[in-house]
C-alpha positions in Angstrom: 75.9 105.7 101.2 78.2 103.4 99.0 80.9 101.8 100.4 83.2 98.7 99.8 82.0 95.5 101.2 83.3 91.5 101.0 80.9 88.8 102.6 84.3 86.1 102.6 87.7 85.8 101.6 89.2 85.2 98.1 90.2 87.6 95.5 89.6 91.4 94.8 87.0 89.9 92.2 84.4 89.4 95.1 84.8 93.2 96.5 81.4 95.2 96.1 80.7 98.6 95.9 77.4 98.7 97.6 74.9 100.9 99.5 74.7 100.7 103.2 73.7 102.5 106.2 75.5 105.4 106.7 77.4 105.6 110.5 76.4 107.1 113.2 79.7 108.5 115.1 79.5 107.8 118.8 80.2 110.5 121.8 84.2 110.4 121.1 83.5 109.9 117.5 83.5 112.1 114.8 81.5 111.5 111.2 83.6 112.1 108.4 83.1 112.7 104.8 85.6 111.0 102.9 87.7 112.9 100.2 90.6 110.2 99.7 91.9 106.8 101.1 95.0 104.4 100.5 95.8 101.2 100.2 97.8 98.9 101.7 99.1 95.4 102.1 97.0 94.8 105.0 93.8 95.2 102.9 95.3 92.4 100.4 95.5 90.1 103.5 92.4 90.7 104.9 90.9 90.7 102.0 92.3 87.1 101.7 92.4 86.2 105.4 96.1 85.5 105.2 98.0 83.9 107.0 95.2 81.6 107.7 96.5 82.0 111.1 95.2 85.0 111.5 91.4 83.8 111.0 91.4 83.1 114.4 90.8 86.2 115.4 89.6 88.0 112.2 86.8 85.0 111.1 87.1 81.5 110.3 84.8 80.5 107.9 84.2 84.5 106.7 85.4 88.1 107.8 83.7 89.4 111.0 84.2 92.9 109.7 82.7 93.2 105.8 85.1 96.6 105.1 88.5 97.2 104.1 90.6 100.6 104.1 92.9 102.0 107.1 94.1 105.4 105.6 91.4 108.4 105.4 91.1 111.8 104.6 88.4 114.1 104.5 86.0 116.7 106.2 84.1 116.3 109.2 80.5 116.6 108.9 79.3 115.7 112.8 81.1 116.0 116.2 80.0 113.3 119.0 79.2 115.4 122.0 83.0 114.5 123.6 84.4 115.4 121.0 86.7 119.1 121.7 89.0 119.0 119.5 87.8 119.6 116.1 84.2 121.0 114.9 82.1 120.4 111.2 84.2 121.8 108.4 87.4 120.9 109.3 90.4 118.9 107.2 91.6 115.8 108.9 93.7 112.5 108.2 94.0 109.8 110.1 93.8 106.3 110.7 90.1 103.8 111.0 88.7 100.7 109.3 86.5 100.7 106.7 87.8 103.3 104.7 86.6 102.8 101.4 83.5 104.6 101.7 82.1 107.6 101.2 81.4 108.2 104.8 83.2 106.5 108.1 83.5 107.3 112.0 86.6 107.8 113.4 87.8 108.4 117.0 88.6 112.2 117.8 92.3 110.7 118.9 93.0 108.9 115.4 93.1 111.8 113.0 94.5 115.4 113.2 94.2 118.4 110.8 95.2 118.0 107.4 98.2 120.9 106.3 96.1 123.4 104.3 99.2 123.1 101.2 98.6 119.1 101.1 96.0 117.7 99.3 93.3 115.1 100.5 95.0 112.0 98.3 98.3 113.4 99.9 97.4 113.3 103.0 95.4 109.4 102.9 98.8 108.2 101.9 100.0 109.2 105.4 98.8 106.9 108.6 100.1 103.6 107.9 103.1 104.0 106.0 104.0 107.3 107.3 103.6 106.0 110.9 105.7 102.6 110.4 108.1 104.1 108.6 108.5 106.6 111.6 108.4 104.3 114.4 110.7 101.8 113.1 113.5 104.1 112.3 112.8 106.3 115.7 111.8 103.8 118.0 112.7 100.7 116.7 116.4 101.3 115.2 117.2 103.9 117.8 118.6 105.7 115.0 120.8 108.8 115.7 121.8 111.3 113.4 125.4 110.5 111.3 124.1 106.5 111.3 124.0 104.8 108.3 120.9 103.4 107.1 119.7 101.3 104.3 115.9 101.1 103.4 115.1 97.7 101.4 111.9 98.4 99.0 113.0 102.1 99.1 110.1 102.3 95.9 107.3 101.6 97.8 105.1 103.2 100.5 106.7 102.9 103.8 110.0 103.0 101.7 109.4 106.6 100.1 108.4 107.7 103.9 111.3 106.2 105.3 114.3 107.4 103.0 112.8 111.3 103.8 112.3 110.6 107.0 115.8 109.1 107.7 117.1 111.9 106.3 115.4 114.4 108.7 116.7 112.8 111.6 120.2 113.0 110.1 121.1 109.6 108.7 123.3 108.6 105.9 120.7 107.0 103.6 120.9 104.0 100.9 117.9 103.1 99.1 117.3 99.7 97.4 114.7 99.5 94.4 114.0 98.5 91.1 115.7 99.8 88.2 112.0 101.9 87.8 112.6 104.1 91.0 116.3 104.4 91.3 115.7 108.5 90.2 112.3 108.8 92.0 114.2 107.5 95.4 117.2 109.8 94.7 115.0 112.7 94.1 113.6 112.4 97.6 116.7 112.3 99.3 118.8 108.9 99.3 122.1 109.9 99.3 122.8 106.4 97.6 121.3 104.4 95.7 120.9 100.4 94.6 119.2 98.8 91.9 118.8 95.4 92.8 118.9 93.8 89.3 122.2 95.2 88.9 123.7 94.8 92.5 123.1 92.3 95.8 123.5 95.2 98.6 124.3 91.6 101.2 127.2 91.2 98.7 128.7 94.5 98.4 130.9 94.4 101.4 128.9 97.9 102.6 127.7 97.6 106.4 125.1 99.6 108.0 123.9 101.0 111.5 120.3 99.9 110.6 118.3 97.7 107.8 114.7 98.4 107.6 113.3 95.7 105.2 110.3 96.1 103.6 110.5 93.5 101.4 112.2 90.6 102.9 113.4 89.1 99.8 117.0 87.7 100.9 118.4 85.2 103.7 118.8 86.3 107.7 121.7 85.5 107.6 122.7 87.4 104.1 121.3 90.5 105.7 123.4 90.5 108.9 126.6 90.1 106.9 125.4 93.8 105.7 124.8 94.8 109.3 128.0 96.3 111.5 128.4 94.4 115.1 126.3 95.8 116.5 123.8 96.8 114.1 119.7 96.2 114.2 117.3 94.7 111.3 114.1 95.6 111.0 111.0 93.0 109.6 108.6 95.3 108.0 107.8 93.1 104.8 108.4 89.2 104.6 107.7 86.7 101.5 104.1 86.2 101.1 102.7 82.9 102.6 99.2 81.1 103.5 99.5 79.3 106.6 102.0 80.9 109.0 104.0 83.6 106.9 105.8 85.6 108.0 106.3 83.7 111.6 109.0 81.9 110.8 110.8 84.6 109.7 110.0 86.0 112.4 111.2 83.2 115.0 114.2 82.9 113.0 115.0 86.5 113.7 114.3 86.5 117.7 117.0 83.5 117.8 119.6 84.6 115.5 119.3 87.7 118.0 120.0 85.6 120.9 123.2 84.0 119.8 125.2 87.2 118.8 125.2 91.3 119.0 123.2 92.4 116.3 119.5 92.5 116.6 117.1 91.2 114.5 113.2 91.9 115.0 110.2 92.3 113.5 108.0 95.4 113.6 104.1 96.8 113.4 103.0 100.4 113.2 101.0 101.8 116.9 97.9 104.7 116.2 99.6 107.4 117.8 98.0 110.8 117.5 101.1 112.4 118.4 103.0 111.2 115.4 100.4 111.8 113.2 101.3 115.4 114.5 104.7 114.8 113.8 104.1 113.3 110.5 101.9 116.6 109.9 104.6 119.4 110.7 107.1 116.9 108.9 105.0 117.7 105.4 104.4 121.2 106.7 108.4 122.1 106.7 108.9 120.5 103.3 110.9 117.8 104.9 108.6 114.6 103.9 106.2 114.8 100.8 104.1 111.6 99.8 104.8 109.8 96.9 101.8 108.5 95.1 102.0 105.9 92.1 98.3 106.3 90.8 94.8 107.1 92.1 91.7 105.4 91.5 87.8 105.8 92.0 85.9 104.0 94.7 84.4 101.3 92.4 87.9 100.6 91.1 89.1 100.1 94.7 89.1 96.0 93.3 91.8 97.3 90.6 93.9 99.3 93.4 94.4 96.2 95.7 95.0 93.8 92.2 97.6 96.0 91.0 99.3 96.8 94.7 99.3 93.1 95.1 101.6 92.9 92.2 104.3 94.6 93.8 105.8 97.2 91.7 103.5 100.4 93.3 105.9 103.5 92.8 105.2 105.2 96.4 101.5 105.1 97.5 98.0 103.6 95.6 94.8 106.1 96.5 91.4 105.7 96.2 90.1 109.3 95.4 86.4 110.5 96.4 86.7 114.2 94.9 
C-alpha cells in the first residue's frame, strides 16, 4: 500500500509517498481503509522533531516511528477477533498514528461511527481538534453556561471547534482572528467578534470568564489583564521554538498562577472514546459542523503540512483518499 514515510527530521521536502507493507490489525484492532485524514500542528513538529526536547523520547539522531497523521476516517475492512463493536463495512473516525496512508490499524476504543450526513473529510477533521477544543472548554475552564468566553485563533482548527462548541454549552462567545475569518467565525456562532489588526482584545478593557489561546501571540501578563479575578487561561498554542518552546511559557504560567486568583495553565487533548461520541451527536444535532480550509491528495500531504505551517489555515487542512 502507499503510505507517507520520513527516515529523519527536517522539512516537508524529505516526506515520501512510498509502498509498504500493509498492517495487520491485532485482536483489539481493527484494519481500516482510509477515506480522509487531517493535519495538524503535531505532524509539523514531528516531522521536525521540535522542541529538540522532545527527541528524547520520539528519536535522537532520527524518528523511531517513520509515519505522520493522527486524524482518520474511513471503512473497516477487518475485525481482530476482540473486537465487538463494529464489523467490515462500517464508517468510523477516530484517532491513530500514521494516518497518511491508504490503510492503518486502529484500536476498536479510538474510533466510533461516522454520522451517515457527514462526509469522510468532515469527519477526519474531528479527533484532535474537536477533542481539545472540547476538553479544554469542559474540563479545563470549567465553563458553565452564561460565562463569557474568548477563543484566541478563533480561524483555525481547534478555534472553529471551540467557538461552536462554547456556544452549545451556553457561553457568551468572542472570537479573535484575522481580518480573513472575521465572517466565517461569525457565521458559526461568535456572538462577537475581533480582528486582531484592527484591535488588541488585552487592550480593550473587556474581561472574560475563560481565554482559550490557541495562538499564544501576546504577554502572560497582557492576557490576565483580559481575565476577571478569578478567571482561567488556557495554553493551547505557544510561539514556535527549537529547543524548549513552549516550556517556558509554560513555567511562566504555573507561577503567575501561584501568586494570585486567576489560573493560568497549559493544556493537551486525552483519546477518549466517549467524547468522540459526544463530538459525534454534537455534528449529528446540527450544533458543531467542521470547517475545512482545503483538501489535498496523499502525495501532496508535503504541501498540506507546508502550507498549515504557514499559519493562515481557515478551519481544518485534509488529506482526501476518495
Amino acid at each position: 500500500m502507499k503510505a507517507i514515510v520520513y527516515h529523519g527530521y527536517g522539512s516537508p521536502d524529505i516526506l515520501r509517498c512510498e509502498d509498504v507493507a500493509a498492517p495487520v490489525p491485532g485482536d483489539d484492532e481493527v484494519l481500516i481503509k482510509v477515506r480522509a485524514a487531517s493535519v495538524n500542528p503535531l505532524d509539523w513538529h514531528f516531522l521536525r522533531g521540535t522542541p529538540y526536547i522532545g527527541r528524547v523520547q520520539f528519536g535522537l539522531r532520527k524518528p523511531k516511528s517513520t509515519r505522520l497523521g493522527a486524524d482518520v476516517a474511513g471503512q473497516v475492512e477487518t475485525v481482530g477477533k476482540n473486537v465487538t463493536g463494529l464489523k467490515v463495512g462500517d464508517e468510523v473516525f477516530g484517532a491513530c498514528r500514521g494516518a497518511f496512508a491508504e490503510s492503518v490499524c486502529v484500536s476498536e476504543s479510538d474510533v466510533v461511527l461516522k454520522p451517515e450526513a457527514l462526509t469522510f473529510e468532515q469527519a477526519a477533521s474531528v479527533p484532535i481538534a474537536g477533542l481539545t477544543a472540547l476538553q479544554a472548554l469542559r474540563d479545563k475552564g470549567r465553563l458553565q453556561p452564561g460565562q463569557t468566553v474568548l477563543i484566541n485563533g478563533a480561524g483555525g482548527g481547534v478555534g472553529t471547534f471551540a467557538v461552536q462548541i462554547a456556544k452549545s454549552l451556553g457561553a457568551d462567545v468572542t472570537g479573535v482572528c484575522g481580518p480573513r475569518n472575521v465572517e466565517r467565525v461569525r457565521s458559526i456562532g461568535a456572538d462577537w467578534v475581533i480582528d486582531y489588526t484592527r484591535e488588541d482584545f488585552t487592550q480593550s478593557g473587556q474581561h472574560y470568564d475563560l481565554i482559550l489561546d490557541c495562538v499564544g501571540n501576546h504577554s502572560l501578563s497582557a492576557c490576565r489583564r483580559a481575565l476577571n479575578p478569578r478567571g482561567i487561561y488556557i495554553i493551547i498554542g505557544a510561539p514556535d521554538g527549537r529547543w524548549i518552546s513552549p516550556l517556558p511559557r509554560v513555567l511562566q504560567a504555573l507561577v503567575l498562577s501561584r501568586l494570585g486568583s486567576q489560573s493560568l495553565t497549559p493544556f493537551l487533548a486525552r483519546r477518549n472514546q466517549k467524547d468522540l461520541i459526544l463530538l459525534r451527536d454534537l455534528m449529528a444535532a446540527g450544533k458543531v459542523t467542521p470547517v475545512i480550509d482545503r483538501c489535498y491528495k496523499l502525495e501532496e500531504v508535503p504541501d498540506a503540512i507546508r502550507y498549515l505551517a504557514e499559519g493562515h489555515a481557515r478551519g481544518k487542512v485534509i488529506v482526501s483518499l476518495g
